[in-house]
MARKOL-710551 format. One record per residue (C-alpha): residue number from 1; x negated, y negated, z negated. Coordinates in nm, 4 decimals. Each point is the difference from the previous one (the first is absolute). Layout:
<sites>
@titi = NUM; px = X; py = Y; pz = Z
...
</sites>
This chain:
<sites>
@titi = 1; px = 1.2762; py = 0.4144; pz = 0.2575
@titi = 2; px = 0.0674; py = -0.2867; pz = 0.2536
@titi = 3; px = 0.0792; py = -0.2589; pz = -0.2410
@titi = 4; px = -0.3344; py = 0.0858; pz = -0.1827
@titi = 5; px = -0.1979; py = 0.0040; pz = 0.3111
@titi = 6; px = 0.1893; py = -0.3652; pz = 0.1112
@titi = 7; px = -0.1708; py = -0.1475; pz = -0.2704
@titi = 8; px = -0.3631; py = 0.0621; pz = 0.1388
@titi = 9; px = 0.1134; py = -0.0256; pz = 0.3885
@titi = 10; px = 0.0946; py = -0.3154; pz = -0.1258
@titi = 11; px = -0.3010; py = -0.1016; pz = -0.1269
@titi = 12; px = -0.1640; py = 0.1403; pz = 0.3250
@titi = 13; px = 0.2517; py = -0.2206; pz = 0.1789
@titi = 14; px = -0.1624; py = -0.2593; pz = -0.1537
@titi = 15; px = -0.3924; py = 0.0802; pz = 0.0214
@titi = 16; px = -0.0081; py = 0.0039; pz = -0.3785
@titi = 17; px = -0.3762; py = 0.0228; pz = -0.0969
@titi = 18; px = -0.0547; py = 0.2073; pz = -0.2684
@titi = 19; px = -0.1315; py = -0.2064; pz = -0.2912
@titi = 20; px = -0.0433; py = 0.2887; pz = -0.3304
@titi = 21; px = 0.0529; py = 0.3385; pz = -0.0506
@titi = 22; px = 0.0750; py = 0.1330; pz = -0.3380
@titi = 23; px = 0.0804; py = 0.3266; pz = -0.1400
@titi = 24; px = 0.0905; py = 0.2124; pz = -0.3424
@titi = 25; px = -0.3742; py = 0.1569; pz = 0.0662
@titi = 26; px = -0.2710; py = -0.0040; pz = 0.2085
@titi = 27; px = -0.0378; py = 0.3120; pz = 0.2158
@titi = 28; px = 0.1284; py = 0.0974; pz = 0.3127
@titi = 29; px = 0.3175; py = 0.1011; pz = -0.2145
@titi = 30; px = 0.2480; py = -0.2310; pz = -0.1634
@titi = 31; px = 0.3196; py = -0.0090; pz = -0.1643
@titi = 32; px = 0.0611; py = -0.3793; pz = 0.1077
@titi = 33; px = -0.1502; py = -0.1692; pz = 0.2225
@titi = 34; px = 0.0783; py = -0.4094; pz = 0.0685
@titi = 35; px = -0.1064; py = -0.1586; pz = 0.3417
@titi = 36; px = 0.0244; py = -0.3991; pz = -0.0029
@titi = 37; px = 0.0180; py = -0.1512; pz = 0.3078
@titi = 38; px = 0.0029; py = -0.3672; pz = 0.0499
@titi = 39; px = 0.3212; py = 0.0134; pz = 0.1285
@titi = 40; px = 0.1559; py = 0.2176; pz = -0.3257
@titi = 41; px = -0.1311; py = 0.3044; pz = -0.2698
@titi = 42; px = 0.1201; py = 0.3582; pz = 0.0386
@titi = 43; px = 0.0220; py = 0.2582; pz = -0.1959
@titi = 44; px = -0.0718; py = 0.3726; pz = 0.0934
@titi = 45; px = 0.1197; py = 0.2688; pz = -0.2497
@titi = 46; px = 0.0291; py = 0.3639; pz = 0.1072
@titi = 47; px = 0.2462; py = 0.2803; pz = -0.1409
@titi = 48; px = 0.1263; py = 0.3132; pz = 0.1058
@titi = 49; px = 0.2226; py = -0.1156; pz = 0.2401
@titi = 50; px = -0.3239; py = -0.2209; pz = 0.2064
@titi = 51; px = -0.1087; py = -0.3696; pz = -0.0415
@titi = 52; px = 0.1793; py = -0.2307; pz = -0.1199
@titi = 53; px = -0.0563; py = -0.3633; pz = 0.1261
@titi = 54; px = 0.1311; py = -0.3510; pz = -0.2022
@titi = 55; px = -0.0491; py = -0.3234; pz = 0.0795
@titi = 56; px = -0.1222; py = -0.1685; pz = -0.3468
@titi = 57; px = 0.1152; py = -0.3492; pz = 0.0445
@titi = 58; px = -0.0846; py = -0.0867; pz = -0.3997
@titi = 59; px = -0.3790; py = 0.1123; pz = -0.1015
@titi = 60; px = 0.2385; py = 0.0693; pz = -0.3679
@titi = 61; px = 0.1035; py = 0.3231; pz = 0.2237
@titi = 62; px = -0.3722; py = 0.1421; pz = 0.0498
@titi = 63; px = -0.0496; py = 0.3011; pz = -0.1825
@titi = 64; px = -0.2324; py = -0.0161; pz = -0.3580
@titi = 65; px = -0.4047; py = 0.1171; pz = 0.0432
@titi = 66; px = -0.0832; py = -0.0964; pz = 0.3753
@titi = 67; px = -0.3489; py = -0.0378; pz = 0.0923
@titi = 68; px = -0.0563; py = -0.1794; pz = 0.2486
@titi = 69; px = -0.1994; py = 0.2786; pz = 0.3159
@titi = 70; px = -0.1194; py = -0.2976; pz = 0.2027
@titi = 71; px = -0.3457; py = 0.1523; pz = -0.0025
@titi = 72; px = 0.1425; py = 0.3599; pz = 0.0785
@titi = 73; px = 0.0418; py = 0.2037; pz = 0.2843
@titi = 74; px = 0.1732; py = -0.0692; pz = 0.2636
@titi = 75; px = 0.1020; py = -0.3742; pz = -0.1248
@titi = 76; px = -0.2932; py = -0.1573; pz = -0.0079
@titi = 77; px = -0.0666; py = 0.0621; pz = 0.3500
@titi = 78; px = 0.3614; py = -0.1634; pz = 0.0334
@titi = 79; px = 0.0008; py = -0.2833; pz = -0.2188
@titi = 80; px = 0.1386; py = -0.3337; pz = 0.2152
@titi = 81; px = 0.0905; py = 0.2403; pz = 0.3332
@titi = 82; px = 0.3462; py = -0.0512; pz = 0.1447
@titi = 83; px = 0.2859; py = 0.3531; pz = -0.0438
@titi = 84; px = 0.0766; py = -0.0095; pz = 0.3805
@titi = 85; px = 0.2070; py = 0.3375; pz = -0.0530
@titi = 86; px = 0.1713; py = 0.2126; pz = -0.2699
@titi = 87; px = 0.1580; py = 0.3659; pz = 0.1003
@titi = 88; px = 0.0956; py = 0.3363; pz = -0.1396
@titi = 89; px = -0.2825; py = 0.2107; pz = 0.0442
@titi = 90; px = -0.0547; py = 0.3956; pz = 0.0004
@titi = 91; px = 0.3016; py = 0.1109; pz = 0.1239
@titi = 92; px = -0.1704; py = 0.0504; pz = 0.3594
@titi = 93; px = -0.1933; py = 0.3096; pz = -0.2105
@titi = 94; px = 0.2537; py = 0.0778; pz = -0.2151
@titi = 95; px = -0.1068; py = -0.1380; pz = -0.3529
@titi = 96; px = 0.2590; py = -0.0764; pz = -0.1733
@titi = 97; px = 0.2835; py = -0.0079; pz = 0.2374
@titi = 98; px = 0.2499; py = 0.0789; pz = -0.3085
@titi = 99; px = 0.2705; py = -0.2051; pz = 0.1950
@titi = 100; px = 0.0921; py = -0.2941; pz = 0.1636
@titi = 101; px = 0.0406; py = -0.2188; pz = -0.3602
@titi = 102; px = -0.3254; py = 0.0879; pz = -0.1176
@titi = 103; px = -0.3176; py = -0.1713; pz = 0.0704
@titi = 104; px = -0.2746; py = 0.2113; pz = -0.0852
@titi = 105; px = -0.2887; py = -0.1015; pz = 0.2335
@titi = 106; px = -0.0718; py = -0.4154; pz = 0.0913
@titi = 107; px = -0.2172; py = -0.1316; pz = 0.2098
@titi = 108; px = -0.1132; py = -0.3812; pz = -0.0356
@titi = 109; px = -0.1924; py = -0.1481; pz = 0.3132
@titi = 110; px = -0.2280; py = -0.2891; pz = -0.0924
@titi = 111; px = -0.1043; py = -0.2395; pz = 0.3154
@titi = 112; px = 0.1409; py = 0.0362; pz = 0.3340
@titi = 113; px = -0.0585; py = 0.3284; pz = 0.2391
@titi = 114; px = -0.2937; py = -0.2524; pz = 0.2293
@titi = 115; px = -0.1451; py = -0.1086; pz = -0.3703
@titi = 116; px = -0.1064; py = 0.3579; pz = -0.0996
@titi = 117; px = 0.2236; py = 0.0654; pz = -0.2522
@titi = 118; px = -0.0309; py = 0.1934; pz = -0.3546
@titi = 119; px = 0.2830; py = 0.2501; pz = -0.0595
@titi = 120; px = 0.1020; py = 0.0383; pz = -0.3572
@titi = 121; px = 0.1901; py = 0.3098; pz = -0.1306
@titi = 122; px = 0.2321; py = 0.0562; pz = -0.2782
@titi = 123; px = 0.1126; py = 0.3246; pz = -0.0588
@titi = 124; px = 0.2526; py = 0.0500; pz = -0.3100
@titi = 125; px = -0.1282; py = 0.3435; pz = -0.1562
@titi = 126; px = 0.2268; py = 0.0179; pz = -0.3062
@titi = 127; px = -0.0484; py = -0.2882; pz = -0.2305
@titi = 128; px = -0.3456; py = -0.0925; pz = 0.1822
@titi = 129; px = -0.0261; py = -0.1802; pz = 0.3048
@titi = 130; px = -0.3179; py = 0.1285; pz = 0.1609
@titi = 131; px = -0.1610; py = -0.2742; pz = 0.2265
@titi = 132; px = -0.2475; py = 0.0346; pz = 0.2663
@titi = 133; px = -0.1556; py = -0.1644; pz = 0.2877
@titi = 134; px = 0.0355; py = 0.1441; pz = 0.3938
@titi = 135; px = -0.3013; py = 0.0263; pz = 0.1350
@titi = 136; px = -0.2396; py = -0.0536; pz = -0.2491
</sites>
């Protein structure tokens, strides 16, 4: 689970603005889901054991039949915003606290605490990951 969550704390690190958001489907459940940030692409899968999270360093490595969910809820109200944070989520109501490895509940923070910030969740629910925005 860390080194899958390093990836996007890096990119929150970094104030990566989030560029496109493409998935397998559109809905508010996907089997994979790929983030691109202008500072790198990710890929979010989910399986029985929680999310999975990979850097995808060639665009040969993105999974066949994305469409592109630009115009979709919650990214397009996200589209250019800085990730500012990236934690494991739902354990504080125990969802999904299988065990320490697993990460079955994340929570991505667009825009700074001050900036009033959009809260993005991804919550691995067998081989969907079921995404919703706090708040809304």
């Amino acid at each position: 689970m860390q080194a899958d969550l390093a990836i996007l704390e890096r990119a929150a690190e970094s104030r990566g603005k989030i560029l496109r958001a493409e998935g397998d489907r559109a809905g508010e459940r996907l089997g994979a889901l790929v983030l691109t940030f202008d500072v790198g692409r990710v890929l979010v899968v989910s399986s029985e054991e929680g999310l999975v999270i990979e850097h995808i360093s060639d665009p040969a490595g993105m999974p066949d039949g994305l469409a592109v969910l630009d115009d979709e809820e919650p990214w397009w109200r996200l589209l250019g915003q800085p990730l500012t944070a990236a934690w494991p989520g739902g354990v504080e109501e125990g969802v999904g606290a299988r065990g320490l490895g697993s990460l079955m509940v994340l929570k991505l923070r667009f825009r700074e605490e001050s900036e009033n910030p959009r809260v993005v969740q991804l919550e691995a629910t067998g081989a969907s990951i079921r995404v919703s925005l706090e708040g809304v």
